[in-house]
Each structure stands twice: as structure tokens, then as C-alpha cells.
Steps between C-alpha positions, in 0.01 A plus 500: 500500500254644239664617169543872509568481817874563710521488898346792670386637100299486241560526110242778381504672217552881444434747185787669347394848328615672207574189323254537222350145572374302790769401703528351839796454730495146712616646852537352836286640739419444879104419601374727752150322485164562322640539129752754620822466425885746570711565173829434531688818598721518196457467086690496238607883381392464177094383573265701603200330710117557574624531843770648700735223630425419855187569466180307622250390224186292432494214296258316303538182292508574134644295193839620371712250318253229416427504874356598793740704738450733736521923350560807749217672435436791760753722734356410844 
């Protein structure tokens, strides 16, 4: 099994907003082919994401913590 990587999902990477940096939140999310991806349904109360939970985004590869991992970057 490839790092990142948990039966049935995959660990991409999320942005949290209104944190007054960059920050990204590692979440497990199921492939649904072509770069798209479903957010898991529920986060924690206190973050607020790019995207809704549940929701289906595009990802790209892009380096966050000194390495390449795969960012939600687009609600699809």
C-alpha cells in the first residue's frame, strides 16, 4: 500500500480558513476517479474548510510539508 493511502481512501489535504496562515488538514478521502475525490461527511466543530464536508473536489499535486501530496483544489 502507498503511503497516504488507507483501504478504499486516500490521505489528501484540505485548507482550513480563518486561521491567519496556511494551514492544511490531512483527511481521508474516498477516490471517485480522475483527481476527484468525496470529503468525509463530518469535521471537527471548531475548523472551518475550503469545502463543505461531503463534498466532491479536485485535486492536484502540490508541495505542503517538504512534500508532494495531493491538495483539494476545486468543488466538482
Amino acid at each position: 500500500m502507498h503511503a497516504g493511502q488507507m483501504p478504499d481512501k486516500t490521505l489528501i489535504y484540505v485548507e482550513l480558513l480563518d486561521e491567519g496562515v496556511d494551514v492544511w488538514r490531512p483527511v481521508p478521502a474516498i477516490p471517485e476517479g480522475a483527481d476527484v475525490y468525496r470529503l468525509p461527511d463530518k469535521k471537527p466543530a471548531d475548523e472551518t474548510w475550503a469545502f463543505p464536508p461531503g463534498s466532491r473536489v479536485r485535486c492536484e499535486a502540490r508541495l505542503i510539508d517538504g512534500g508532494e501530496q495531493l491538495v483539494a483544489c476545486t468543488e466538482v
